[in-house]
SESENU-337728 format. One record per residue (C-alpha): residue number from 0; residue in three letters; z, y, x. Coordinates in Angstrom, 1 decimal, m for minus. Layout:
BEGIN
     i    aa       pz       py       px
   NUM   ALA        Z        Y        X
...
//
This chain:
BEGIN
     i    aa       pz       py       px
     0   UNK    133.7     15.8    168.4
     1   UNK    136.4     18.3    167.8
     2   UNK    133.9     20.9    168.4
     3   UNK    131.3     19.8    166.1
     4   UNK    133.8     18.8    163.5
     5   UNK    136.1     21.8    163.8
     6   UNK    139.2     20.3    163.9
     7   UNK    141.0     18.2    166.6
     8   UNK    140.5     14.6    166.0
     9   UNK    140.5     13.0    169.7
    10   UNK    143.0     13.6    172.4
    11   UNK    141.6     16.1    174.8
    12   UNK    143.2     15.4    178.1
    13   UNK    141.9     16.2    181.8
    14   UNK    142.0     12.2    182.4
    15   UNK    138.9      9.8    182.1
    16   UNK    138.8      7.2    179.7
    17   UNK    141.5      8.7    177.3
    18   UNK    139.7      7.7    173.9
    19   UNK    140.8      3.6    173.5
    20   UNK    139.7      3.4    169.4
    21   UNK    136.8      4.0    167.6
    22   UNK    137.3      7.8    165.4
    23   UNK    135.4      9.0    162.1
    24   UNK    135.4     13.1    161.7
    25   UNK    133.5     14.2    158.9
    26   UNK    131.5     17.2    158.6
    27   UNK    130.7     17.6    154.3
    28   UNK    128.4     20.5    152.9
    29   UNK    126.7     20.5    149.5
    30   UNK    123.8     19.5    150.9
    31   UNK    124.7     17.0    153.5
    32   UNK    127.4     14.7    155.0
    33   UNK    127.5     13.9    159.1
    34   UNK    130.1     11.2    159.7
    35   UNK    130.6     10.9    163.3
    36   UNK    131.9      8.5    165.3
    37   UNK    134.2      9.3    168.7
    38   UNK    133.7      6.1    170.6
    39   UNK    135.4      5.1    174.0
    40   UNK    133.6      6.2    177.3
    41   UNK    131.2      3.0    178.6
    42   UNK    132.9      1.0    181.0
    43   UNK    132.7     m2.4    183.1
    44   UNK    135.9     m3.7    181.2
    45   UNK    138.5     m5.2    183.5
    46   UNK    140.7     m6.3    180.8
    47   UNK    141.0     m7.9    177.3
    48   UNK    142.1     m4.2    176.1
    49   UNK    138.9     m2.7    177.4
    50   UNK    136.8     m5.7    176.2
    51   UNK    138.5     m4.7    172.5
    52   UNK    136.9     m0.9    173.6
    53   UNK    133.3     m1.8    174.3
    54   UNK    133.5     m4.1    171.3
    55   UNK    134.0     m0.7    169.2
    56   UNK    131.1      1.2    171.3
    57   UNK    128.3     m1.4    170.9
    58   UNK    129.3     m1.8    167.2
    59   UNK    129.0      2.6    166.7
    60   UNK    125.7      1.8    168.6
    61   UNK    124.5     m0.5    166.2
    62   UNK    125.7      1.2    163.2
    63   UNK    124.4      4.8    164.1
    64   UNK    121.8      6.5    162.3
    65   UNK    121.3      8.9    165.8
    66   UNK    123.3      9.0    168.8
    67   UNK    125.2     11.7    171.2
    68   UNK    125.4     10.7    174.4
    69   UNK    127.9     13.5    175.8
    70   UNK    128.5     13.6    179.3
    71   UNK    130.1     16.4    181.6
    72   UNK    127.9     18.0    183.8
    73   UNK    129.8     16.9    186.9
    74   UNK    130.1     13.5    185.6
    75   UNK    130.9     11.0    188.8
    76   UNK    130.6      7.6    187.0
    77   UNK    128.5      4.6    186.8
    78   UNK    126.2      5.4    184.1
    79   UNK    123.9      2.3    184.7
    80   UNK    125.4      0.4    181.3
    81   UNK    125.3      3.2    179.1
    82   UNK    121.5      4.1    180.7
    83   UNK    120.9      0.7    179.8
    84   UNK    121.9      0.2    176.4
    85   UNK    120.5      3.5    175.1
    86   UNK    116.9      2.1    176.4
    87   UNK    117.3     m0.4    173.7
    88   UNK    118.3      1.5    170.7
    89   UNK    115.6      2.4    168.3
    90   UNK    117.9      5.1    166.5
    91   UNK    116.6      8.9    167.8
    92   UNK    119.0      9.7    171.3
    93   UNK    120.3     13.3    172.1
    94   UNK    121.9     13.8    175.4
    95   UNK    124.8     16.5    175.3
    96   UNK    125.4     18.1    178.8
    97   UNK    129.0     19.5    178.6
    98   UNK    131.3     22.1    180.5
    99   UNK    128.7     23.9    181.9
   100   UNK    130.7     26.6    181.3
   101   UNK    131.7     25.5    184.9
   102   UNK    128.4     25.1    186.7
   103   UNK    125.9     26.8    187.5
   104   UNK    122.0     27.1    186.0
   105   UNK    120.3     25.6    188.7
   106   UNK    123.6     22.7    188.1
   107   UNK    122.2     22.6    184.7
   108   UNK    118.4     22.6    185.4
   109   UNK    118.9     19.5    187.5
   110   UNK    121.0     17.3    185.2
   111   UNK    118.4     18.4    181.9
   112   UNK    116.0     16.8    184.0
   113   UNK    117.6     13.9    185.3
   114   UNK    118.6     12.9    181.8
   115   UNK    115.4     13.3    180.5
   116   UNK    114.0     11.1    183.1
   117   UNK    116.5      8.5    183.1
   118   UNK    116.7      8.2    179.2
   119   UNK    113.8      9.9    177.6
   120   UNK    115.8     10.8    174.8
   121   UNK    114.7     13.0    172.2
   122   UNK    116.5     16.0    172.6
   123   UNK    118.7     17.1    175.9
   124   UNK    121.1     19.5    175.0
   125   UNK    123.4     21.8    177.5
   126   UNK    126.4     22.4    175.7
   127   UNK    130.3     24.4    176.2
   128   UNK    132.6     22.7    173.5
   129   UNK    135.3     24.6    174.3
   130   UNK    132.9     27.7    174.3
   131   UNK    130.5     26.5    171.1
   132   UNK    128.2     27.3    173.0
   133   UNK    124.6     25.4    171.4
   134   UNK    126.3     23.7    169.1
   135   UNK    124.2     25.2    165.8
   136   UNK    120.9     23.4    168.2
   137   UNK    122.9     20.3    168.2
   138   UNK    124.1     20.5    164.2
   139   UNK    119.8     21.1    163.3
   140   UNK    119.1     18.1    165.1
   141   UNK    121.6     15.9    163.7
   142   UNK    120.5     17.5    160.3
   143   UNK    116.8     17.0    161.0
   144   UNK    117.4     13.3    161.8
   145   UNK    119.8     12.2    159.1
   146   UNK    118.4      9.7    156.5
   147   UNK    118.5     10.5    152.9
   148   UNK    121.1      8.0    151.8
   149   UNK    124.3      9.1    149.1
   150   UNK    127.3     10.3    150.6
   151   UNK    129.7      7.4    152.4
   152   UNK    132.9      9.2    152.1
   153   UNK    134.4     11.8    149.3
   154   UNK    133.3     15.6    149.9
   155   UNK    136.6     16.4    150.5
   156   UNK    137.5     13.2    153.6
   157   UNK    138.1     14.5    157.1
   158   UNK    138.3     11.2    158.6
   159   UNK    139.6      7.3    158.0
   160   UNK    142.3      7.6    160.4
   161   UNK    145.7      8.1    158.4
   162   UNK    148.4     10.7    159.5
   163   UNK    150.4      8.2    161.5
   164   UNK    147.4      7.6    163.8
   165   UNK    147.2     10.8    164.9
   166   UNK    150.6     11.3    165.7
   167   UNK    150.7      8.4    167.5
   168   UNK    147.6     10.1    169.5
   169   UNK    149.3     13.1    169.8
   170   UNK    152.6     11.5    171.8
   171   UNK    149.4      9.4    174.2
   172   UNK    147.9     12.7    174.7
   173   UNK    151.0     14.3    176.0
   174   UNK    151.9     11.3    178.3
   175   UNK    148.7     11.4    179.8
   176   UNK    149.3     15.2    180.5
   177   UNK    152.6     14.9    181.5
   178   UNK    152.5     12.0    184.1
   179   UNK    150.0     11.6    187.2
   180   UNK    148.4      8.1    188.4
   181   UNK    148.2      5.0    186.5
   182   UNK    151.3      5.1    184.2
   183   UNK    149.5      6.8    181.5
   184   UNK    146.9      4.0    181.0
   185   UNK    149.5      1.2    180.9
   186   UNK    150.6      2.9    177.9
   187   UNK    150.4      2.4    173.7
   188   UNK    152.0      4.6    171.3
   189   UNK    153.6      2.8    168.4
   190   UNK    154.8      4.5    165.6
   191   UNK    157.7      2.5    164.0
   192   UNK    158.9      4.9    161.3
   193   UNK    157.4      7.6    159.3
   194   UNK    159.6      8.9    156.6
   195   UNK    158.4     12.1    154.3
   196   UNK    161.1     14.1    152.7
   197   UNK    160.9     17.5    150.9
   198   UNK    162.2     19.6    153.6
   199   UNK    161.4     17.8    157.2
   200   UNK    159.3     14.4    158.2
   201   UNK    161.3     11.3    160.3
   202   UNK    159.0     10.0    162.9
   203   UNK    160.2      7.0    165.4
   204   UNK    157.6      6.4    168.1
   205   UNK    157.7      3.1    170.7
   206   UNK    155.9      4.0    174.1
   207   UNK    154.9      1.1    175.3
   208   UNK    155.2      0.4    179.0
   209   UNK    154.2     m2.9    181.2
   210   UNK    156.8     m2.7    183.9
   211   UNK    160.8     m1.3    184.2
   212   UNK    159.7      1.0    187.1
   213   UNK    156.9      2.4    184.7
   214   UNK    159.7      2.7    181.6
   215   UNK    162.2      4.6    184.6
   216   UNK    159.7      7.4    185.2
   217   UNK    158.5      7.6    181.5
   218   UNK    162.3      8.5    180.9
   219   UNK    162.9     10.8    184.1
   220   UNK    166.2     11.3    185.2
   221   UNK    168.8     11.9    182.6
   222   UNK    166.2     11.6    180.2
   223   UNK    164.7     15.0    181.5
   224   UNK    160.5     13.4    180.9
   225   UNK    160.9     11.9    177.7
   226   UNK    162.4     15.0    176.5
   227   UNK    159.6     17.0    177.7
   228   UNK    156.8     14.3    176.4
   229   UNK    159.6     14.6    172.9
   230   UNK    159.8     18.6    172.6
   231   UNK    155.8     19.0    173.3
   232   UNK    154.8     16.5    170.9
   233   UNK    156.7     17.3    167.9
   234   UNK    155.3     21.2    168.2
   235   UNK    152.1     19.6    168.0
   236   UNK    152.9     17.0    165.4
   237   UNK    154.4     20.2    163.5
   238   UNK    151.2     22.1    163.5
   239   UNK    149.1     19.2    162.1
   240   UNK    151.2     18.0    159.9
   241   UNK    152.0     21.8    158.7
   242   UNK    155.9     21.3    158.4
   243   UNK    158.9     20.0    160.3
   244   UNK    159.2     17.5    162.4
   245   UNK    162.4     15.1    163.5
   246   UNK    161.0     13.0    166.0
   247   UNK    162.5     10.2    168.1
   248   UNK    160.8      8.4    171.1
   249   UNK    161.6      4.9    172.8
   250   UNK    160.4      3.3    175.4
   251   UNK    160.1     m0.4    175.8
   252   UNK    158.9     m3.0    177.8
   253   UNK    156.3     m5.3    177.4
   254   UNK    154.1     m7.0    180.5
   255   UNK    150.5     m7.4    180.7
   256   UNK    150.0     m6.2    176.8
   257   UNK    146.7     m4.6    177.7
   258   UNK    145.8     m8.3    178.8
   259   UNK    147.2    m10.1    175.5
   260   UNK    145.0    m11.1    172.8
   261   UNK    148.3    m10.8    170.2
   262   UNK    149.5     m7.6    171.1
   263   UNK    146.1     m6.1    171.1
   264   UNK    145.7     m7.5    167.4
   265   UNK    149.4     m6.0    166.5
   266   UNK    148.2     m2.5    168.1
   267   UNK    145.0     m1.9    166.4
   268   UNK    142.7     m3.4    169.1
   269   UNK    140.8     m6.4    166.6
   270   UNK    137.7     m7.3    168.6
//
């Protein structure tokens, strides 16, 4: 989606399963509006947090108008569910192939035709994002399927998402990047103070842990990792928010949360 919408609206990390809410980017031109929708990857959910997820996906599904199915062209998972529920959609189906920037043709051949088997969609599309490569052949057939229907959002929206949000995704992204194994996926990013003034903005961020030993290694020794995850977020936070940053990080405590109906509900996850 960052591609197609040309700015970065979902954390881009090497990690599976980074995306945990449901993202609008929109695309406006005078003669058109694409709102799309960055759903979590399809899982088997093992957890009340991942229920919240697929909650979010089979709501975009129903909602959409047509649907993406992007998928990395050495893509390892189950993809039984999503094969399954994209059988039973009546809206037009495109499948993206991505990264084939790192394949190679007869990689690409294979997977075109393995989707079109398994899916029949309309359209199979091999695609780099991080290249653009065939991204204009993906724009024509969003544009060729769009209904005629007046604009949802003002010409001038980006996305619903407010600025907090995405500072809040920009501290997740930079824990999943900095930290290996599970710890990254125990964590939530809170942010717990966001004051504007003229010359600098004062952001306080919770990162949310669900064990001591997981809060000991978000912190490092001396503090050396939450420093780290503190100096590279704020350069991004910077950038996006296009002046300067103060920004303070804590980490706290709080077990099982991903399994709790009430944090879920305080964190954004309402199913």
């Amino acid at each position: 989606m960052n591609a197609l919408v040309g700015e970065k609206m979902s954390i881009v990390t090497p990690k599976a399963q980074t995306t945990r809410h449901r993202i609008i980017g929109i695309v406006n031109d005078p003669e058109f509006q694409i709102v799309f929708s960055d759903t979590p990857g399809v899982i088997k959910p093992a957890y009340t947090l991942q229920e919240s997820m697929m909650s979010s996906v089979q709501g975009s599904l129903i909602d959409a108008d047509v649907i993406l199915l992007v998928t990395d062209i050495h893509e390892k998972y189950d993809e039984g569910d999503v094969i399954e529920k994209l059988r039973k959609t009546e809206s037009p189906v495109a499948v993206l192939i991505n990264k084939i920037d790192k394949s190679t043709e007869e990689e690409v051949k294979q997977k075109i035709q393995y989707w079109q088997e398994e899916v029949r969609p309309q359209a199979v599309f091999a695609v780099s994002a991080l290249y653009g490569h065939n991204l204009e052949s993906v724009f024509q057939f969003i544009q060729e399927h769009l209904p005629v229907h007046p604009p949802y959002y003002e010409k001038d929206a980006l996305t619903d998402r407010n600025e907090r949000f995405f500072v809040s995704e920009i501290i997740r992204e930079k824990v999943f990047k900095l930290y290996e194994k599970e710890i990254p996926y125990s964590t939530e990013v809170i942010i717990t103070s966001f004051k504007e003034e003229p010359a600098i903005t004062r952001i306080s961020a919770e990162i949310i842990v669900e064990r001591d030993s997981q809060k000991n290694i978000l912190i490092g020794k001396a503090g050396s990792m939450i420093k780290k995850v503190g100096t590279y977020a704020r350069e991004d936070i910077e950038e996006f928010l296009q002046k300067k940053v103060f920004l303070e990080l804590f980490v706290k405590v709080i077990p099982d949360w991903r399994k709790k109906d009430n944090y879920l509900k305080r964190f954004g996850y309402d199913q």
